[in-house]
KEKE-73900 format. One record per residue (C-alpha): residue number from 1; y, x, z; residue in one letter. Coordinates in steps of 0.02 Angstrom, whole numbers. Each point is the difference from the previous one (the first is absolute). Layout:
<pts>
{num = NUM; v = Y; u = X; w = Z; residu = a}
...
</pts>
This chain:
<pts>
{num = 1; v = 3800; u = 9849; w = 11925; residu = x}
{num = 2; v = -167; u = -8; w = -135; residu = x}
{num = 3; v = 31; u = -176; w = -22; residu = x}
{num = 4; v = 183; u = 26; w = -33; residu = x}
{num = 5; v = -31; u = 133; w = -126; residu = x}
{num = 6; v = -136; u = -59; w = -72; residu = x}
{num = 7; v = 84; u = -177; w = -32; residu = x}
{num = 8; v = 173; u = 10; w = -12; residu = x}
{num = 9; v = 32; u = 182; w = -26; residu = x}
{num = 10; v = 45; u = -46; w = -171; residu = x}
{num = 11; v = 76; u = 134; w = -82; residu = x}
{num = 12; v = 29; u = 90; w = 157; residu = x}
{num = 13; v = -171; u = 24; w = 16; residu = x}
{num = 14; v = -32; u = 184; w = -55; residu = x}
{num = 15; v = 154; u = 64; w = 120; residu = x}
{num = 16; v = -71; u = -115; w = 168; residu = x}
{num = 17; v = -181; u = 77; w = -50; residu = x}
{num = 18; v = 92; u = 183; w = 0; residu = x}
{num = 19; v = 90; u = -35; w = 187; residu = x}
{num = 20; v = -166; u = -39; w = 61; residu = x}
{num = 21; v = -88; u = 175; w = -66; residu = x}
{num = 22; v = 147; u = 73; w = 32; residu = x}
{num = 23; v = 17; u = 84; w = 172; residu = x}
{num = 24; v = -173; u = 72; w = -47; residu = x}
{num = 25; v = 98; u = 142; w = -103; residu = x}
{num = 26; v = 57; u = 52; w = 176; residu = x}
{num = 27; v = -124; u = 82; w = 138; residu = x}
{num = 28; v = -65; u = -119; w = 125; residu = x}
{num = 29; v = 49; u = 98; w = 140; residu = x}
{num = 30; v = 197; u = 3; w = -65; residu = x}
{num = 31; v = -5; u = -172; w = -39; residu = x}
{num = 32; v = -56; u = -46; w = 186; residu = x}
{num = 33; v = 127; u = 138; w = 71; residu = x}
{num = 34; v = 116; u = -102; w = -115; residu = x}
{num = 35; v = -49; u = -153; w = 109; residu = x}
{num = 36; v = 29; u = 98; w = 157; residu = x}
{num = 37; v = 187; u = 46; w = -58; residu = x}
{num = 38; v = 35; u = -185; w = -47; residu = x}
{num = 39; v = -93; u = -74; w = 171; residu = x}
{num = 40; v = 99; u = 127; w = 103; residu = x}
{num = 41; v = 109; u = -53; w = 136; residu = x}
{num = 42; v = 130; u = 37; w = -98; residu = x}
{num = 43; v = -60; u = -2; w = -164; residu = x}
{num = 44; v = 43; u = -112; w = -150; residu = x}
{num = 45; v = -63; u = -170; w = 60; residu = x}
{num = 46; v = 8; u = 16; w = 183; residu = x}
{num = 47; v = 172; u = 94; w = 14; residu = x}
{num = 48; v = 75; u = -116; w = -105; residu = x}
{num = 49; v = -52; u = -145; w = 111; residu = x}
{num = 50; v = 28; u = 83; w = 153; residu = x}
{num = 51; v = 203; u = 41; w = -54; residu = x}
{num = 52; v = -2; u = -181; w = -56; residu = x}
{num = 53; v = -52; u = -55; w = 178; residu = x}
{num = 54; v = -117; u = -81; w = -61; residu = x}
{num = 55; v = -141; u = 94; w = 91; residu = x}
{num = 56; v = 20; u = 87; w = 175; residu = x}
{num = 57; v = 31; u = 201; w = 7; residu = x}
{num = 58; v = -161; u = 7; w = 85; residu = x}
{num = 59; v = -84; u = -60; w = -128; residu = x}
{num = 60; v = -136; u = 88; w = -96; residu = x}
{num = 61; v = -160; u = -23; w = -138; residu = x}
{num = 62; v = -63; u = 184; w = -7; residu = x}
{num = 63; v = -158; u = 20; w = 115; residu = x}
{num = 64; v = -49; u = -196; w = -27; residu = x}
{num = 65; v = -105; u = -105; w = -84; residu = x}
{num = 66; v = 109; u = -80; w = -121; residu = x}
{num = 67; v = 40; u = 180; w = -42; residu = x}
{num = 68; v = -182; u = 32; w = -36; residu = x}
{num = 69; v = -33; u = -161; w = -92; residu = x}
{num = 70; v = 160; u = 19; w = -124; residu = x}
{num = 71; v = -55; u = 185; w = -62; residu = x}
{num = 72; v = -188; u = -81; w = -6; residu = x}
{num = 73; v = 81; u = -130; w = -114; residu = x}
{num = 74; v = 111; u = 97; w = -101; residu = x}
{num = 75; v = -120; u = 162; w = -28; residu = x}
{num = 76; v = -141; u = -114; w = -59; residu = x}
{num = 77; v = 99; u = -151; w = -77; residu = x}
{num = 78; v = -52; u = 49; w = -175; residu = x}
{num = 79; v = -190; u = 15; w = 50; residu = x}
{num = 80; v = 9; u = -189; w = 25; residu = x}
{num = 81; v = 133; u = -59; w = -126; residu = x}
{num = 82; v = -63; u = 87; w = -155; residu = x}
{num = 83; v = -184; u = -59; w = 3; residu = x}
{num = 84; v = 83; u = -199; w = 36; residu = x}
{num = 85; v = 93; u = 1; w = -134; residu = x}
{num = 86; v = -131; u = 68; w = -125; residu = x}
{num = 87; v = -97; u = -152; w = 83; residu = x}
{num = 88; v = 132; u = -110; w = -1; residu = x}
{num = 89; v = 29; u = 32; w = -191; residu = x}
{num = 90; v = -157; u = -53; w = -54; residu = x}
{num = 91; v = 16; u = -172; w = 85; residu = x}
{num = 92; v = 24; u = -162; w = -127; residu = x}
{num = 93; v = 161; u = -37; w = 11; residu = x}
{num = 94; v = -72; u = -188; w = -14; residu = x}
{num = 95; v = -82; u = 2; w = 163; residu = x}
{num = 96; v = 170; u = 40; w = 79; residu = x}
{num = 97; v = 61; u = -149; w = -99; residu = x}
{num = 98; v = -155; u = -126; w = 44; residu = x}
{num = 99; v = 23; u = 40; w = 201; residu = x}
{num = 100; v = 207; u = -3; w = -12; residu = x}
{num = 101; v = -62; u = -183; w = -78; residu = x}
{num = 102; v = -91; u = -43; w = 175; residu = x}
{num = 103; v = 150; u = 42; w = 93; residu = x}
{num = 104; v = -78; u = 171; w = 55; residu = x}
{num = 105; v = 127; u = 111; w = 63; residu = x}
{num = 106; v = 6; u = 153; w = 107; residu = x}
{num = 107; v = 36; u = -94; w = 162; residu = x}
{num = 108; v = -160; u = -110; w = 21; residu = x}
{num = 109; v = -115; u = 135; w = 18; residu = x}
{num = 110; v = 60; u = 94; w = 123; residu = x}
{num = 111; v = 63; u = -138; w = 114; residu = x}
{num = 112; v = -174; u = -18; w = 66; residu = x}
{num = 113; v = -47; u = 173; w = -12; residu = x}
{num = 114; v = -79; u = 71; w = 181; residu = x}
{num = 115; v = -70; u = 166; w = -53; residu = x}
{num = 116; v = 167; u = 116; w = -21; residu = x}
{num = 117; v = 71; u = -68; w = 165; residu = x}
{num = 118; v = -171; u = 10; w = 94; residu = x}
{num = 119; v = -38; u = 218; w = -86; residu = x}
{num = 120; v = 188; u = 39; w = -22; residu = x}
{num = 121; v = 111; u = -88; w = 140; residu = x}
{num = 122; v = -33; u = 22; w = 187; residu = x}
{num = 123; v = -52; u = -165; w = 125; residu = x}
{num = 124; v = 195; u = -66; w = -11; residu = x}
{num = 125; v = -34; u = -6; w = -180; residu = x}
{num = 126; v = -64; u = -199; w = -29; residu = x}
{num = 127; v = 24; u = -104; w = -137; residu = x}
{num = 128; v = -96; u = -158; w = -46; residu = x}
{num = 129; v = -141; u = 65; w = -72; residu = x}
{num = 130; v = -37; u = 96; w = 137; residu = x}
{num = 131; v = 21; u = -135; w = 106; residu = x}
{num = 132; v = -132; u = -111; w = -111; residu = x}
{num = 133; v = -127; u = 137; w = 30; residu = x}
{num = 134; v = 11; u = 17; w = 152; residu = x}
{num = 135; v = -45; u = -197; w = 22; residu = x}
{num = 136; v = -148; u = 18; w = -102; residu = x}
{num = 137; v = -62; u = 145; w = 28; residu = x}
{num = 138; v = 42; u = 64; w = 196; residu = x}
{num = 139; v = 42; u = -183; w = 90; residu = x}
{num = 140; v = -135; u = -96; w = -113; residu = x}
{num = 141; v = 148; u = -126; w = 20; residu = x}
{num = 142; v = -30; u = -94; w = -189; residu = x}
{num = 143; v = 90; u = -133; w = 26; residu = x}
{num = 144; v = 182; u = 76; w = 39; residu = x}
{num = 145; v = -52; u = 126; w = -133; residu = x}
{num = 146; v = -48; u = -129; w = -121; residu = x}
{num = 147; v = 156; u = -86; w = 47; residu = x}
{num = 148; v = 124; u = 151; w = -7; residu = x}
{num = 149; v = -105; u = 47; w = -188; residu = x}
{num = 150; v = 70; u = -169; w = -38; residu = x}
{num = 151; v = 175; u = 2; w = 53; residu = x}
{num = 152; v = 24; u = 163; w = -88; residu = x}
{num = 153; v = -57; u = -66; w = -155; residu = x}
{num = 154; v = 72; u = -168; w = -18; residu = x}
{num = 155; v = 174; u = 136; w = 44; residu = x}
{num = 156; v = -22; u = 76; w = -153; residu = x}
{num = 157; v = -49; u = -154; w = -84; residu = x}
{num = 158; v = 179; u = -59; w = 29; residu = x}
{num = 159; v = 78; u = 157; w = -16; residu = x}
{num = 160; v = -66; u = 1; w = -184; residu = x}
{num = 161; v = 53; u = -165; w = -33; residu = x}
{num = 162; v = 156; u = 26; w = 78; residu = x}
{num = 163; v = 19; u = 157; w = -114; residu = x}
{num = 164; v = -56; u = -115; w = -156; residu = x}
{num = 165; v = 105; u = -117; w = 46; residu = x}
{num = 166; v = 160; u = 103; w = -7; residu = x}
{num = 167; v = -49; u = 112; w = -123; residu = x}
{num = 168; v = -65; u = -139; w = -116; residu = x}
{num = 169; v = -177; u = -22; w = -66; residu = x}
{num = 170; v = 2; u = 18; w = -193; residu = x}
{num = 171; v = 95; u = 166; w = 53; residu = x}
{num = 172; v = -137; u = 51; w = 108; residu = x}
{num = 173; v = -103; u = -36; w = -145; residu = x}
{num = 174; v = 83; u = 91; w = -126; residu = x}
{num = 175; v = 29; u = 152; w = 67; residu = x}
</pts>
């Protein structure tokens, strides 16, 4: 949401900045009773789906975490989008240009990424990084990990030049 603003808010920048400081004209205990109305069983979002049939009667959000997590979010969005984009503002808009250049995108990085699954998700939660890791670090296993460190980047090696390839390089370059 920084990057967005900060970027290509253009001259919708001002009104995005005021919907994020927004909701903090409004108490923070009605706007999470606000979240209770709209999480409801039969509230906004959930009603709606439920006389859909697209969700079960039995259904419910109240009393769970996702409940908990989306008035976390939304009650202290701001706290973490303001201070980005400030930070995001002040970056040279040439370094976003140099790394676009070397085919960085927002894909590569977290295809190998291990720490969200391993602090956010639960045991079921595995992707490859994880699975690299755990190689190195709990089997002492180098050579699959070594060889699995490989196969995932020689995957994104082809993925980018697949990309380049239909996309075109002197457009890549250009930008």
């Amino acid at each position: 949401m920084a990057y967005t603003i900060a970027f290509r808010g253009g001259r919708l920048k001002t009104i995005l900045l005021l919907l994020v400081i927004l909701p903090f004209f409004t108490s923070f205990i009605i706007r999470t009773l606000a979240w209770k109305l709209i999480l409801a069983d039969q509230g906004f979002v959930l009603g709606t789906l439920k006389g859909w049939g697209l969700l079960p009667e039995g259904f419910g959000l109240i009393a769970t975490p996702i409940s908990v997590i989306s008035g976390l979010v939304y009650n202290f969005l701001p706290f973490m989008v303001l201070p980005l984009y400030v930070a995001l503002k002040k970056i040279d808009h040439r370094l976003v240009e140099a790394a676009n250049d070397l085919y960085a995108s927002r894909f590569i990085p977290s295809v190998g990424d291990f720490v969200n699954a391993t602090i956010l998700g639960s045991r079921e939660t595995t992707m490859i990084g994880n699975v690299i890791q755990s190689r190195f670090l709990d089997f002492n296993d180098y050579p699959r990990a070594s060889a699995l460190g490989f196969v995932l980047m020689a995957a994104i090696l082809v993925m980018v030049l697949v990309y380049a390839r239909l996309v075109g390089s002197d457009e890549l370059t250009s930008g």
